[in-house]
C-alpha positions, -999 to +999 in steps of 0.1 A: -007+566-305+007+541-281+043+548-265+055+517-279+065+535-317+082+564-298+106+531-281+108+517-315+112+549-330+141+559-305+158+525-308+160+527-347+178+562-343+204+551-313+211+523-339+217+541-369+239+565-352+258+537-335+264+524-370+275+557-380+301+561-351+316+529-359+317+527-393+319+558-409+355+575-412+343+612-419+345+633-384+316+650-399+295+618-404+305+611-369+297+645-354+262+638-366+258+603-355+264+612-320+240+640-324+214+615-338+220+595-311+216+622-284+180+629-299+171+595-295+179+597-258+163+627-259+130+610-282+126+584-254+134+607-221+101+622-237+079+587-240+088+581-206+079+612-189+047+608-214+040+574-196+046+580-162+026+616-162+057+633-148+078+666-165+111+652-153+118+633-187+108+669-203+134+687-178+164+662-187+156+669-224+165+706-217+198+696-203+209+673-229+201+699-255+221+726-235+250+700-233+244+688-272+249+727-281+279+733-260+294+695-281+286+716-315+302+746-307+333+728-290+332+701-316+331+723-350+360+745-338+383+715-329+363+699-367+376+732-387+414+737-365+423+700-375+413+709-413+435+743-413+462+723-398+458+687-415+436+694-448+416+667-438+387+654-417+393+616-421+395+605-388+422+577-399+444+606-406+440+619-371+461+598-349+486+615-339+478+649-313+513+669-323+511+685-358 
C-alpha cells in the first residue's frame, strides 16, 4: 500500500478535528478533537519513518502518546471540577476563571 493514503488518511483526521475545535461548543467534543488530531500527527510521524526506513517517526509517536495521556488525565479533572462548580460543560459558559 503506498504511503500516499496514510498522508491522505492523516490529513482527513487533522481536518475533522480542526473542524471539531472550532466549531463545536461541548468541552467534551473538543477534548476529543484535539485527541483526533494528535493521532493524525501521530498516523503520519508513522508514514514518514515508514518511508525514510528510519525508527525515529516510531520514537516521537511514543512521546506524543505519553504527552496525549498526561492532556487526558489533566484535561478530565479540570472537564469534571468546572461541571461540579458550573453544571455545565458548554465552553460559552466558561469565560470567566473566578466562580
Amino acid at each position: 500500500m503506498p504511503v500516499t493514503y496514510y498522508f491522505v488518511l492523516s490529513a482527513i483526521l487533522f481536518t475533522i478535528g480542526a473542524l471539531g475545535v472550532l466549531i463545536r461548543r461541548n468541552a467534551i467534543v473538543i477534548f476529543m478533537s484535539v485527541e483526533l488530531m494528535l493521532n493524525a500527527a501521530n498516523l503520519s510521524f508513522v508514514a514518514f519513518s515508514q518511508l525514510h526506513d528510519t525508527l525515529s517517526g516510531q520514537v516521537l509517536v511514543f512521546f506524543v502518546i505519553t504527552v496525549a495521556a498526561a492532556e487526558v488525565a489533566v484535561g478530565l479533572a479540570l472537564i469534571v471540577a468546572i461541571f461540579r462548580s458550573k453544571l455545565s460543560i458548554n465552553v460559552d459558559e466558561m469565560n470567566e476563571l473566578k466562580q
